[in-house]
SEKOLNU-567346 format. One record per residue (C-alpha): residue number from 1; x, y, z. Coordinates in steps of 0.05 Angstrom, whole numbers, plus 5000, padded with zeros to 4 digits. Layout:
BEGIN
[NUM [X Y Z]]
...
REM end
This chain:
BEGIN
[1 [5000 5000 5000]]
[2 [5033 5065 4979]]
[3 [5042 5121 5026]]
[4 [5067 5182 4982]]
[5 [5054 5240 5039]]
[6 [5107 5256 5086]]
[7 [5128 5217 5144]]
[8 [5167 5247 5202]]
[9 [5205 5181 5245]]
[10 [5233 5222 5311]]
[11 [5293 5182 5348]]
[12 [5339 5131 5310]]
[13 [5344 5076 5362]]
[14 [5347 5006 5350]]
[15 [5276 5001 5331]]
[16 [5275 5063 5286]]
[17 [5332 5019 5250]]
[18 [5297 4960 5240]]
[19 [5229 5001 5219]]
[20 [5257 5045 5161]]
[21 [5262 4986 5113]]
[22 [5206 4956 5125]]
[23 [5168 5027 5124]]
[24 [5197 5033 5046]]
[25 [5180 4960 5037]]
[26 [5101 4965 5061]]
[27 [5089 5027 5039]]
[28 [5137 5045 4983]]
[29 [5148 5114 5020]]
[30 [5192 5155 4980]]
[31 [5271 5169 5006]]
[32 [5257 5243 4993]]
[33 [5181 5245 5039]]
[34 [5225 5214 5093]]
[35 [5256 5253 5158]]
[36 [5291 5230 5213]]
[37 [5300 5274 5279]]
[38 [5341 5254 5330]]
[39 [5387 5288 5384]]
[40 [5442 5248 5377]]
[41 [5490 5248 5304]]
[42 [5457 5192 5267]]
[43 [5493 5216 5205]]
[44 [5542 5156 5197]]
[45 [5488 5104 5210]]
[46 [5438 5131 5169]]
[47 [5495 5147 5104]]
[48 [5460 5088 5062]]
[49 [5398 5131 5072]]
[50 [5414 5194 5066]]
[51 [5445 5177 5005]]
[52 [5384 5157 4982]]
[53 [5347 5224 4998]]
[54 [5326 5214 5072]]
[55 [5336 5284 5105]]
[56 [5365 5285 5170]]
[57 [5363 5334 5220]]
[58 [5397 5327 5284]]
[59 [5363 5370 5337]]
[60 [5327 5351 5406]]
[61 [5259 5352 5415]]
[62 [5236 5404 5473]]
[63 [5182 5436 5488]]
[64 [5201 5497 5460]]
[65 [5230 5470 5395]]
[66 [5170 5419 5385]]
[67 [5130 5472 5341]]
[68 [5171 5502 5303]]
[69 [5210 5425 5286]]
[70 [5136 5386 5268]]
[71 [5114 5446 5233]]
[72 [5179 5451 5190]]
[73 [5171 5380 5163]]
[74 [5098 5356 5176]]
[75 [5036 5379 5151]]
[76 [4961 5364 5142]]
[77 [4957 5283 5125]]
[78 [5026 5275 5135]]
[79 [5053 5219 5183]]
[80 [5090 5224 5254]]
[81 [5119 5158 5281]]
[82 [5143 5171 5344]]
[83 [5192 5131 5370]]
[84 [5232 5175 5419]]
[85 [5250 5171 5488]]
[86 [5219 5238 5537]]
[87 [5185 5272 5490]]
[88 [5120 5284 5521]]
[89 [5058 5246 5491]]
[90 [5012 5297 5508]]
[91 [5051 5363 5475]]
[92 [5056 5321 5415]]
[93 [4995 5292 5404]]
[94 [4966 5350 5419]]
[95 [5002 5378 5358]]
[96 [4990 5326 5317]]
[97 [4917 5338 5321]]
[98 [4904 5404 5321]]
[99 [4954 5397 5250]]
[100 [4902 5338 5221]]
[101 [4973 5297 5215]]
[102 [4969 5215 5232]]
[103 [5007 5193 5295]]
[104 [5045 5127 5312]]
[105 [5081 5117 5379]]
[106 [5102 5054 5420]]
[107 [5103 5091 5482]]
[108 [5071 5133 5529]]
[109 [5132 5184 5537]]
[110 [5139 5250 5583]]
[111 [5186 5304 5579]]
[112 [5246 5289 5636]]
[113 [5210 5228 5657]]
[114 [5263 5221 5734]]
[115 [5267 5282 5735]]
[116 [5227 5303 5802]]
[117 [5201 5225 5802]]
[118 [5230 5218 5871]]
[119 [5197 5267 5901]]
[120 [5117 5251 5878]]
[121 [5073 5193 5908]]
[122 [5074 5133 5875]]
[123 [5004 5140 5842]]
[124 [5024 5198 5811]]
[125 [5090 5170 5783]]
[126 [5046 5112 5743]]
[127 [5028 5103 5671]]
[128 [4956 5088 5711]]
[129 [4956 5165 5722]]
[130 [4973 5178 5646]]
[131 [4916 5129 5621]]
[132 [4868 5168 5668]]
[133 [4889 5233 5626]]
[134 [4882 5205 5566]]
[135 [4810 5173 5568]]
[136 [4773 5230 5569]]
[137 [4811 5251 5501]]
[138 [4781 5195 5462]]
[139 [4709 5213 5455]]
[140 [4736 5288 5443]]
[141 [4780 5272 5386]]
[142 [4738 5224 5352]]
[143 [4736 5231 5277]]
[144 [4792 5267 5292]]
[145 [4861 5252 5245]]
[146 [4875 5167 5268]]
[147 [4930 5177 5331]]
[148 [4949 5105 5353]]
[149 [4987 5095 5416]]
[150 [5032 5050 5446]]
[151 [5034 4997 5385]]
[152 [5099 4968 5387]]
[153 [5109 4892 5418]]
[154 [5087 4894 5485]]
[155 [5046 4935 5490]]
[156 [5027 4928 5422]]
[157 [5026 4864 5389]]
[158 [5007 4828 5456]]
[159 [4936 4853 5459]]
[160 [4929 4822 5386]]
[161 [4959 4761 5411]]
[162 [4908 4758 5468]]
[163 [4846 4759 5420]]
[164 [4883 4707 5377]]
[165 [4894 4671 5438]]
[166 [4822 4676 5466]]
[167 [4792 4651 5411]]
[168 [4843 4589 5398]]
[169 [4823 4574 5467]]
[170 [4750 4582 5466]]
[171 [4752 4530 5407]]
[172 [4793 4491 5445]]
[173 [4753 4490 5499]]
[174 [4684 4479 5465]]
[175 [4724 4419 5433]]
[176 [4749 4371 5490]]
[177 [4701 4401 5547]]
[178 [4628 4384 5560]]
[179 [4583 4449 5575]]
[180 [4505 4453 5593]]
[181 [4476 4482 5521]]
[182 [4461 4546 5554]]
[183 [4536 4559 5569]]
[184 [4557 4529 5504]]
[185 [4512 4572 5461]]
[186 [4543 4628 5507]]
[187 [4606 4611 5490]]
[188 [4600 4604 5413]]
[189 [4562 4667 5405]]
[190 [4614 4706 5442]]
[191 [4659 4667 5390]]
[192 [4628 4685 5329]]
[193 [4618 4759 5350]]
[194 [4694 4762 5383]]
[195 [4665 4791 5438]]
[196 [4727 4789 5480]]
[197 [4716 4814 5542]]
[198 [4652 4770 5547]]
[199 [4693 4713 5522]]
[200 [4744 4711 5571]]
[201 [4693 4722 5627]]
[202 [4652 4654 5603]]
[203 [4719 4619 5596]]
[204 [4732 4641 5677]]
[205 [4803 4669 5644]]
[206 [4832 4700 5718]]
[207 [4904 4720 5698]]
[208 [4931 4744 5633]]
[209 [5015 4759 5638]]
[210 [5060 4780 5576]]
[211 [5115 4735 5590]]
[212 [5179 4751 5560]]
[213 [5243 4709 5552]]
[214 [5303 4745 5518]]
[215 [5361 4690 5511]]
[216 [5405 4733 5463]]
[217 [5477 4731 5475]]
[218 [5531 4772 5454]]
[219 [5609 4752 5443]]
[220 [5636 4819 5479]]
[221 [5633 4819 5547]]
[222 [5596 4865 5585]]
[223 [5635 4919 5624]]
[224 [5625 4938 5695]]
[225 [5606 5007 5677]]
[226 [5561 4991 5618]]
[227 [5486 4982 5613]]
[228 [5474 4928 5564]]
[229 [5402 4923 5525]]
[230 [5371 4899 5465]]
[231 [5322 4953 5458]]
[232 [5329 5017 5496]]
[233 [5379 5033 5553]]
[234 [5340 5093 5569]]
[235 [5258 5064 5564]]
[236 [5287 5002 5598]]
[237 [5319 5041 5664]]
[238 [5270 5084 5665]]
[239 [5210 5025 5670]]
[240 [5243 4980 5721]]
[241 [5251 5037 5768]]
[242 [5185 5060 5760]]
[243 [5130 5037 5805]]
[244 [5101 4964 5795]]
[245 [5039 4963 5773]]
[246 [4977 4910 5761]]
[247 [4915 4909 5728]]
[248 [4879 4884 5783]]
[249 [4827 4823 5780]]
[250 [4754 4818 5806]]
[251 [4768 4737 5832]]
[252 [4832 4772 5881]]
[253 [4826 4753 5943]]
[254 [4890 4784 5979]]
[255 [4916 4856 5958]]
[256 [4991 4856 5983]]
[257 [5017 4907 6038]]
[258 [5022 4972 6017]]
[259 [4988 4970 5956]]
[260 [4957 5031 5920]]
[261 [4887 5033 5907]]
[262 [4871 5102 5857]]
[263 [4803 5132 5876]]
[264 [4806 5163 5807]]
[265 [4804 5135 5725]]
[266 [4774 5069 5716]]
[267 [4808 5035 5777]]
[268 [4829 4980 5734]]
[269 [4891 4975 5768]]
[270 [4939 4971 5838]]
[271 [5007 4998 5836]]
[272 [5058 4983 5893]]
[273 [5107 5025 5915]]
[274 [5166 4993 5893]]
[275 [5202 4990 5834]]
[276 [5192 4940 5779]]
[277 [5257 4920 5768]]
[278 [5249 4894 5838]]
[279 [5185 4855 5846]]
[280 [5185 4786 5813]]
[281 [5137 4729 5795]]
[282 [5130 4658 5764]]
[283 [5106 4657 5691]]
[284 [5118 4615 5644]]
[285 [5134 4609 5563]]
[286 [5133 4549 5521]]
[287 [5175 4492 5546]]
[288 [5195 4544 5609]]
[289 [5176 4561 5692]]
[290 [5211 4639 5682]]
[291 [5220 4687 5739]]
[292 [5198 4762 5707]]
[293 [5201 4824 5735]]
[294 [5138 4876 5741]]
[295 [5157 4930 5696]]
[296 [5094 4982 5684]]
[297 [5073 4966 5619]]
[298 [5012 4993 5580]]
[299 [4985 4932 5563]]
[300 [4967 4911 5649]]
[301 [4922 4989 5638]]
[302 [4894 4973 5568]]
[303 [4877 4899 5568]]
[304 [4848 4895 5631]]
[305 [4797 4961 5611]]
[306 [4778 4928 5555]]
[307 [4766 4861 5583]]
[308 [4730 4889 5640]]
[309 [4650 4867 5639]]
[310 [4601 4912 5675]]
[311 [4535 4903 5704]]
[312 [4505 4973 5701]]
[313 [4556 5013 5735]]
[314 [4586 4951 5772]]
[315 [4649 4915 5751]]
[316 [4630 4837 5756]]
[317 [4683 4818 5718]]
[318 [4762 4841 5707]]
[319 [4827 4794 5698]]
[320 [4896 4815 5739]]
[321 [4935 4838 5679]]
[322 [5006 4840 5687]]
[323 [5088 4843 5652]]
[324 [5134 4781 5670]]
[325 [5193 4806 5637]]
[326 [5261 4759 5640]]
[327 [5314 4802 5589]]
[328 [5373 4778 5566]]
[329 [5425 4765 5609]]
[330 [5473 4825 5608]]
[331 [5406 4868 5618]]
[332 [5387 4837 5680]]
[333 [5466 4836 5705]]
[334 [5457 4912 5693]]
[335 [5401 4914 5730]]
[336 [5435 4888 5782]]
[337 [5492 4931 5785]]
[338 [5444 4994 5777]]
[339 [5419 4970 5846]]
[340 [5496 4981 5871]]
[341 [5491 5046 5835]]
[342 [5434 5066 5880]]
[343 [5392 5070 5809]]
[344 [5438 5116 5774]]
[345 [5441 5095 5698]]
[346 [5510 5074 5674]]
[347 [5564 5121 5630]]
[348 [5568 5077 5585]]
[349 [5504 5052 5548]]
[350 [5506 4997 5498]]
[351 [5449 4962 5442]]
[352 [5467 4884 5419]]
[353 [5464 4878 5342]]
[354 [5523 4842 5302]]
[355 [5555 4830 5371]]
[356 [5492 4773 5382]]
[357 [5515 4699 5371]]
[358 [5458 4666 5387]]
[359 [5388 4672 5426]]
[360 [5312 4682 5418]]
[361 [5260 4737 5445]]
[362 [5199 4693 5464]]
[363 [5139 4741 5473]]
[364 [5070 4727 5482]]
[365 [5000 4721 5522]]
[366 [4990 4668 5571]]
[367 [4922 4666 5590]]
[368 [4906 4631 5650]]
[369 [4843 4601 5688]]
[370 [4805 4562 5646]]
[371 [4778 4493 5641]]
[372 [4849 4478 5602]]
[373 [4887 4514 5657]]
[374 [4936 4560 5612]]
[375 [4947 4576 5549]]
[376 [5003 4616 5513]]
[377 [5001 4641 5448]]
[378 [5054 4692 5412]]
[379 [5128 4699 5376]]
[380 [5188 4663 5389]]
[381 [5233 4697 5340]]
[382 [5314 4676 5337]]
[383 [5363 4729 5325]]
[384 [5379 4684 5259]]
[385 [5309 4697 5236]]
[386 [5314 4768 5256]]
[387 [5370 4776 5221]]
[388 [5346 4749 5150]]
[389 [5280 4798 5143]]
[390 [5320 4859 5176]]
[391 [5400 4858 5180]]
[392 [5444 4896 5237]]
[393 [5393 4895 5287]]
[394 [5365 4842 5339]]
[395 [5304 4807 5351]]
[396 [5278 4848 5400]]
[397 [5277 4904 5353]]
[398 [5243 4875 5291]]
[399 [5182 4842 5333]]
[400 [5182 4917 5362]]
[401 [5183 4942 5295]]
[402 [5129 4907 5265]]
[403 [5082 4923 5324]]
[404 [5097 5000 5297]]
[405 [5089 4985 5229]]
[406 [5025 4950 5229]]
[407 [5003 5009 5257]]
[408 [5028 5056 5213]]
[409 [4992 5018 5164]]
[410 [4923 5013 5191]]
[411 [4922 5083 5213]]
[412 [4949 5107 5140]]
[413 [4886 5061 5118]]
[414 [4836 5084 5170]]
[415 [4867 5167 5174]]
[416 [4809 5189 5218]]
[417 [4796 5149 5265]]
[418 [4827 5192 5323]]
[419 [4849 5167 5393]]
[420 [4861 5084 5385]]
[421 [4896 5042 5434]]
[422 [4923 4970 5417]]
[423 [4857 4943 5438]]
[424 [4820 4981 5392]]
[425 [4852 4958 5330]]
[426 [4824 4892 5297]]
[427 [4874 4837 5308]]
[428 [4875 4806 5244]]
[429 [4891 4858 5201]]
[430 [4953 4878 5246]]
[431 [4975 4816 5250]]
[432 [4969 4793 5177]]
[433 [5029 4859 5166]]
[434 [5071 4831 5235]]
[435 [5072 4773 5228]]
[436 [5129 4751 5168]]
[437 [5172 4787 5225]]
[438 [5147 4749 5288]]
[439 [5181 4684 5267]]
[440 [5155 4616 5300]]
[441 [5085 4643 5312]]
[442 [5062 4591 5383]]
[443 [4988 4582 5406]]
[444 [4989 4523 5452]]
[445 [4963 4497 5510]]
[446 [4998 4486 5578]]
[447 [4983 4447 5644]]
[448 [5030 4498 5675]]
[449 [5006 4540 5743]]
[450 [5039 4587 5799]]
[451 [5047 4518 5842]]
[452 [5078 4475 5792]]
[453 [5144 4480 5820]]
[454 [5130 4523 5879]]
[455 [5172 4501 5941]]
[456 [5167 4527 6013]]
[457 [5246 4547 6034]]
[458 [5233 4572 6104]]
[459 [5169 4554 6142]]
[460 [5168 4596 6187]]
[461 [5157 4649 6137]]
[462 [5083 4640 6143]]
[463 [5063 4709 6100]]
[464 [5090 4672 6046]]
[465 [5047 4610 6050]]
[466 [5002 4599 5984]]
[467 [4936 4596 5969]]
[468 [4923 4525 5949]]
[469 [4841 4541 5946]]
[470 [4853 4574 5883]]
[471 [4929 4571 5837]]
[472 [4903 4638 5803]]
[473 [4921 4676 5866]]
[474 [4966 4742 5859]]
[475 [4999 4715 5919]]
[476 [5021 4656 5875]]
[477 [5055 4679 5834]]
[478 [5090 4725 5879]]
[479 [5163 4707 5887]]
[480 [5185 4723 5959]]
[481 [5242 4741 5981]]
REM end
């Protein structure tokens, strides 16, 4: 599908990287329509392109500069694909619509994002506050030109994966389990309208995670005073301090210590006051018990609003939503040695590409609850695969990559369709443009569960204890330390 207006891509990361050729692949944009803005000099990287006609412009993004930048290379239908890190979501969006010009971002940024973070209480340092914002912009900007945010993996890709997943499993389901016909003409009408929300609820689904498993390995060694990543030193710091948060189920029976409660939004969600990068909990991915960390994530906000079921103006139905996030190895050794830097990034910052030897990014939705107990579907893409559809990146940047550029395209097909989160998009067209990029596309069936391989280390430790009425327990999953 050709796309012959202007597109503006603002940061040249990783992902940026892997998303320019497959932007002039998909949509045959020409060199000459395309800009690239980015702080730092991109010049040498980007030679092949520039020599091709991509302009350049090297220039941070601030508030101040933001007007007179957009305006300078971005007009009325034109496209902004936003792929920075701190440039505030709601400055630029903002701009984006009062301009009529199509917006793509993977993220839901802010300008400075640590920079008086210490100092605020931990609801108001969530992307839960952020989401609370930004509903009340929908209905205002519908119609308006198509803005869709966060669409990149996860969160991104992994809603799609859920609906995929939901209605793998409600075949399955209808397939080896008996039902009274009441609940099984429930459950195929809710199948053939992809009603998903009501889905899940008649398939008791209690716990959705995006479990993540980055085995990539590099052949240089990682330095003491280096933070190692496949995707973003900066997004990746930043989210693993940040507060922890869940979307929080309607079958919870135990809300931990501490835990934050918003009396404002949709109240979806918990948040504890603790960093991500330090709360854990079991998940699993195919063939795999992993321990993740609770990053904030967009996807525990918008997956657990749009499977919530309402009776009137009473919630009887929500799932606990949340990230189980297991990087590669020299991320979560940098991690660890961020702790000893009392959460002070690193001087020196480094991105795996060539350096990779071997390793997959495993990615998906594992649903959890049902009459077949869990069930995972998603991408387990190998850096070899990576490599053959986009060269010089990593895995983790082209499944981030095509979450952005499915997208692009359905918002460059649907132009006014104004405020859309991942949720809103419909799954199959996004993923018929991911997934040549996803690799060894899973959706399977496990008889995995919080308790599979749970052990009790010290007795005495009674606040630790599980809840053996019921596997689907937050408390379950918790890892204690």
């Amino acid at each position: 599908m050709p796309h012959s207006r202007r597109t503006v891509i603002i940061g040249y990361g990783v992902v940026a990287q892997a998303l320019l050729p497959m932007l002039v692949k998909h949509l045959r944009v020409p060199a000459g329509n395309l800009t690239i803005i980015d702080f730092a000099d991109r010049a040498a990287a980007l030679r092949p392109w520039i020599d091709k006609g991509v302009n350049f412009v090297r220039e941070r993004i601030t508030p101040l500069s933001l007007p007179r930048l957009l305006s300078a290379h971005a007009r009325a239908g034109d496209l902004i694909i936003d792929l920075a890190w701190s440039v505030e979501f709601f400055d630029i969006s903002q701009w984006a619509h009062e301009h009529d010009v199509i917006y793509v971002n993977a993220s839901l940024e802010s300008w400075d994002p640590e920079g008086e973070a210490h100092r605020k209480p931990t609801l108001e340092k969530t992307l839960y506050a952020r989401y609370s914002k930004l509903l009340p912009m929908v209905p205002a900007r519908r119609n308006g030109a198509t803005a869709v945010i966060d669409h990149g993996s996860n969160p991104g890709l992994v809603s799609h994966f859920v609906k995929a997943g939901l209605l793998d499993l409600g075949q399955a389901v209808l397939k080896e389990k008996t039902f009274p016909a009441p609940r099984r003409r429930k459950l195929e009408r809710h199948l053939e309208n992809e009603d998903f929300a009501q889905l899940a609820q008649e398939l008791d689904v209690k716990v959705i995670h995006c479990s993540e498993r980055d085995t990539q390995r590099s052949n240089v060694p990682k330095s003491p005073d280096e933070f190692v990543s496949t995707w973003s030193v900066e997004g990746m710091w930043e989210e693993s301090i940040a507060p922890c948060e869940i979307g929080w189920g309607t079958h919870e029976k135990w809300l931990p210590p501490f835990a934050c409660v918003p009396d404002f939004g949709p109240r979806n969600q918990i948040a504890l006051p603790q960093m991500g990068m330090n709360s854990w909990i079991r998940s699993w991915v195919p063939n795999e018990e992993i321990v993740g960390m609770i990053v904030a994530h967009g996807e525990a906000f918008g997956l657990s609003h749009a499977l919530t079921v309402k009776s009137g103006s009473r919630v009887v139905y929500r799932p606990t939503v949340q990230y189980a996030y297991m990087p590669c190895g020299d991320s979560i050794v940098s991690l660890h040695e961020l702790r000893a830097r009392n959460y002070e990034l690193h001087p020196r910052r480094r991105i795996m590409t060539n350096e990779i030897v071997t390793g997959t990014d495993t990615v998906g939705a594992l649903i959890m609850g049902h009459p077949l107990r869990a069930w995972w579907t998603g991408s387990m893409l190998s850096i070899d695969e990576a490599r053959k559809k986009v060269p010089g990146v990593n895995a983790t940047a082209v499944q981030v990559a095509a979450g952005v550029l499915a997208a692009v395209v359905w918002a460059v097909r649907n132009p006014r369709r104004g405020i859309c989160l991942p949720e809103d998009l419909p799954h199959r067209d996004v993923l018929s443009v991911a997934m040549p990029y996803l690799g060894q596309w899973v959706s399977t069936r496990s008889d995995w569960t919080p308790l599979s391989q749970h052990r009790v280390h010290f007795e005495e430790r009674t606040d630790t204890a599980p809840d053996l009425s019921d596997p689907w327990q937050f408390r379950n999953f918790l890892l204690h330390r």
